[in-house]
C-alpha positions as CSV (number, residue, x, y, z in Angstrom):
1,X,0.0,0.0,0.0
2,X,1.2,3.1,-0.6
3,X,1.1,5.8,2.0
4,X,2.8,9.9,1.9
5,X,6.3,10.4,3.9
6,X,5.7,13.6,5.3
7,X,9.4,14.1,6.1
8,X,10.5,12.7,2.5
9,X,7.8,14.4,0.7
10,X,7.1,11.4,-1.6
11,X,5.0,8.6,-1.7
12,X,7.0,5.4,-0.2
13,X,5.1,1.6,-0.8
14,X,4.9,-0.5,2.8
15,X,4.2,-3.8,2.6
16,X,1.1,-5.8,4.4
17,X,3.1,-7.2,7.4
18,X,3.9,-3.8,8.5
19,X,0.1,-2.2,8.2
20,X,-2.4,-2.7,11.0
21,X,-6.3,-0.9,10.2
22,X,-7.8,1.4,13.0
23,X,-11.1,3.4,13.5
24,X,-11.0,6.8,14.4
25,X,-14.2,7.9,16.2
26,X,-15.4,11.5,17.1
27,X,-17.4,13.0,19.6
28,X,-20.2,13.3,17.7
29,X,-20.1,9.3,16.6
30,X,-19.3,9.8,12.9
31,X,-15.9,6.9,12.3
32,X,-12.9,7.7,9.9
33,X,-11.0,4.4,9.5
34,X,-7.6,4.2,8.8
35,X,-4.6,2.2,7.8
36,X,-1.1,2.5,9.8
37,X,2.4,1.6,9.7
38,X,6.0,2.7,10.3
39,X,8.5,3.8,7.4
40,X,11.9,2.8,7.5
41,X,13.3,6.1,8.9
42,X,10.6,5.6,11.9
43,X,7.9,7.9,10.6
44,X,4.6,7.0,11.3
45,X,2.0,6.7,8.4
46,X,-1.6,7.3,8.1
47,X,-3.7,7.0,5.3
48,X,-7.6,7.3,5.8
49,X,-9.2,4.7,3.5
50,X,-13.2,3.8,2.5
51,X,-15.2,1.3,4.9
52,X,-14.6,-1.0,1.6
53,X,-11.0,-0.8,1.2
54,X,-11.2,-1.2,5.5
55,X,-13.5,-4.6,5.4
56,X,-11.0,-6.1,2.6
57,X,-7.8,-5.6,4.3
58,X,-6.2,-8.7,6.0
59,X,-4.2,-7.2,8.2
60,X,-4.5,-6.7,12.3
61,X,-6.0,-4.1,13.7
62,X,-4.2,-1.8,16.3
């Protein structure tokens, strides 16, 4: 999957044993879900993905 470095400024591919999925929730109820991992130089990822692309990843959740 392919997530932004933020430090790098460029898109960097992570592969599926480093990603886990998460759900954000607000106050209000409404959930963002999410998919994580750590880049090489120890920058944390986030990439907010659809309920679809959520339910079809096989990968842990955090």
């Amino acid at each position: 999957m392919q997530f932004y470095n933020v430090r790098k400024r460029k898109r960097v591919e992570v592969s599926d044993e480093k990603i886990k999925k998460t759900v954000y929730e607000s106050r209000k109820g409404q959930k963002r879900y999410a998919a994580r991992a750590v880049d090489d130089d120890g920058t944390m990822l986030t990439k907010f993905i659809s309920k679809e692309m959520f339910d079809g990843l096989d990968v842990p959740m955090e």
